[in-house]
C-alpha positions in Angstrom: -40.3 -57.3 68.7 -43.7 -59.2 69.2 -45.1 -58.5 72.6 -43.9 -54.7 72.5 -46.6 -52.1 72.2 -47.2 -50.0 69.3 -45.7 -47.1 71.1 -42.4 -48.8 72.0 -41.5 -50.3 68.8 -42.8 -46.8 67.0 -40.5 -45.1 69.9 -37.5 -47.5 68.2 -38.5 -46.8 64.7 -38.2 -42.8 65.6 -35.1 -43.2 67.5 -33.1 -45.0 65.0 -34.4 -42.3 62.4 -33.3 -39.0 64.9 -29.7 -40.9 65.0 -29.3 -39.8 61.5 -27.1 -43.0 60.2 -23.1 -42.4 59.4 -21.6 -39.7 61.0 -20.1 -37.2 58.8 -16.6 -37.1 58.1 -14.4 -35.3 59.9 -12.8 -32.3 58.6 -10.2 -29.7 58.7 -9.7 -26.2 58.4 -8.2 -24.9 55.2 -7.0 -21.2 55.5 -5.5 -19.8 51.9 -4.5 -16.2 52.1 -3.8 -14.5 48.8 -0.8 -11.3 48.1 0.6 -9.6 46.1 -2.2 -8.5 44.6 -1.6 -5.1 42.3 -4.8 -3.1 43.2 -7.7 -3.2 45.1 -10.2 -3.8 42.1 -12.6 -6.3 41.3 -12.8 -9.3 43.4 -11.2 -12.7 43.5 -12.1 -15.9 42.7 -11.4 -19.0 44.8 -11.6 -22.4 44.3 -10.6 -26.1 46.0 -10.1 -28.8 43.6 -10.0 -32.3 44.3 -8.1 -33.7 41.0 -7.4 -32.3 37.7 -10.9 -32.1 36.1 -12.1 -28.8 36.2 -9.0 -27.0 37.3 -8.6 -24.3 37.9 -11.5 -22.5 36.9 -15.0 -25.2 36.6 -16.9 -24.4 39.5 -19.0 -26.9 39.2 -16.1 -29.3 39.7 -14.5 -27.2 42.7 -15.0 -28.9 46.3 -15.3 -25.3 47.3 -15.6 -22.0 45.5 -16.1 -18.6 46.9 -15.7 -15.1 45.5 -14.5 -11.9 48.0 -14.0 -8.4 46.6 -10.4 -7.3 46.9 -10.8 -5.0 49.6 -7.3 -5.5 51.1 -3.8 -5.8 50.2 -4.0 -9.7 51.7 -7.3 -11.5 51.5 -8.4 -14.6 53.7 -10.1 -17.7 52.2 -11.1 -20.3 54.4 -12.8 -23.9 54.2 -13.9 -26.8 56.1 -12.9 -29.6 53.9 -12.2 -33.6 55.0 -8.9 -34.2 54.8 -7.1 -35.2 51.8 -4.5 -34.0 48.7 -6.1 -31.3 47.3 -5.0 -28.1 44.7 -6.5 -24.6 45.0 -6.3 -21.6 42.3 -7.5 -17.9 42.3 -8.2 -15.4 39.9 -8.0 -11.5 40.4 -11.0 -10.8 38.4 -10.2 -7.1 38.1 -13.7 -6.2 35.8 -15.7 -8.2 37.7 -16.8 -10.3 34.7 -16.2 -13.8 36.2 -13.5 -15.3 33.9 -9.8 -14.5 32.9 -9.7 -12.0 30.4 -6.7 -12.6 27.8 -5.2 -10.1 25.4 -5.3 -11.1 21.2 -1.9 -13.6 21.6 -4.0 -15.2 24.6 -1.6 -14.4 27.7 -3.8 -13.5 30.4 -4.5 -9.7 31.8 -5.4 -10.7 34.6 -3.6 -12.0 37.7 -3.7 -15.5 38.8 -2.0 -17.9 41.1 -2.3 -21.8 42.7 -1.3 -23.2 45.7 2.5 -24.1 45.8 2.9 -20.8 44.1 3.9 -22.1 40.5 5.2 -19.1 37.9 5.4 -21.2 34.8 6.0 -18.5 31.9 4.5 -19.4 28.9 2.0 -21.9 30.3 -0.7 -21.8 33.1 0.4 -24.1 36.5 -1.0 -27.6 36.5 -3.0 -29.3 39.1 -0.1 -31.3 39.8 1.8 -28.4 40.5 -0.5 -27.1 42.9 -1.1 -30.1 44.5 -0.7 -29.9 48.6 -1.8 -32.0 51.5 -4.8 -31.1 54.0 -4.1 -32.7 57.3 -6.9 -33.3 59.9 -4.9 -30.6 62.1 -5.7 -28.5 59.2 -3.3 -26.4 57.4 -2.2 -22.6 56.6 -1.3 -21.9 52.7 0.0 -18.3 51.0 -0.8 -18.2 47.3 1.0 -15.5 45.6 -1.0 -13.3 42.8 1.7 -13.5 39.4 0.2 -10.9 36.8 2.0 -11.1 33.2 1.5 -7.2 32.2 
């Protein structure tokens, strides 16, 4: 760039930096909507998961992780996520207190359910049981609440 002025080759230097490098990836539009749900108390708690670690209930492992009061008999979750194989879980957090609540045997008190809709009995589902494909066209999902009292 020898015999370019200052102000072109800082013009350059400015141009290549407002071009921002890679372009994101593309994503697609997740869309989870949760029934079933036995009452209209507390709120729910949603997360994305990209692989077994953390499932279903490490936040800080989630892709995505939002929390909506149950205001509804049907609530909608949505998510712009790249796409990919993916399993989501949810939690009707009836108190409010952020985590399932058990009783003394350790069944849960509170309703839960994962993508594919899963109802193992004495266990909770597995990633790989929840396990779906996102497309780039996006996709539509129904996760059905199972409560065990």
């Amino acid at each position: 760039m020898s015999g370019l002025s200052p102000r072109v080759v800082l013009g350059f230097f400015l141009l290549g930096l407002c071009s921002g490098g890679p372009a994101a990836p593309p994503t697609a539009k997740l869309t989870i909507t949760v029934q079933d749900l036995r009452n209209h108390k507390g709120q729910l708690i949603f997360g994305v998961f990209k692989s077994a670690d953390g499932f279903p209930t490490d936040s800080q492992k989630a892709v995505d992780w939002q929390i909506k009061a149950v205001d509804a008999d049907r609530v909608v979750f949505a998510a712009e996520l790249p796409p990919g194989v993916y399993g989501a879980s949810v939690l009707h957090d009836e108190n409010k207190n952020g985590k399932m609540d058990k009783n003394f045997v350790g069944a849960p008190v509170e309703g839960y359910g994962v993508t594919n809709n899963p109802k193992p009995a004495l266990r909770a589902a597995t990633f790989d049981e929840s396990r779906f494909k996102l497309p780039p066209e996006g996709a539509s999902l129904t996760i059905s609440i199972q409560y065990f009292r």
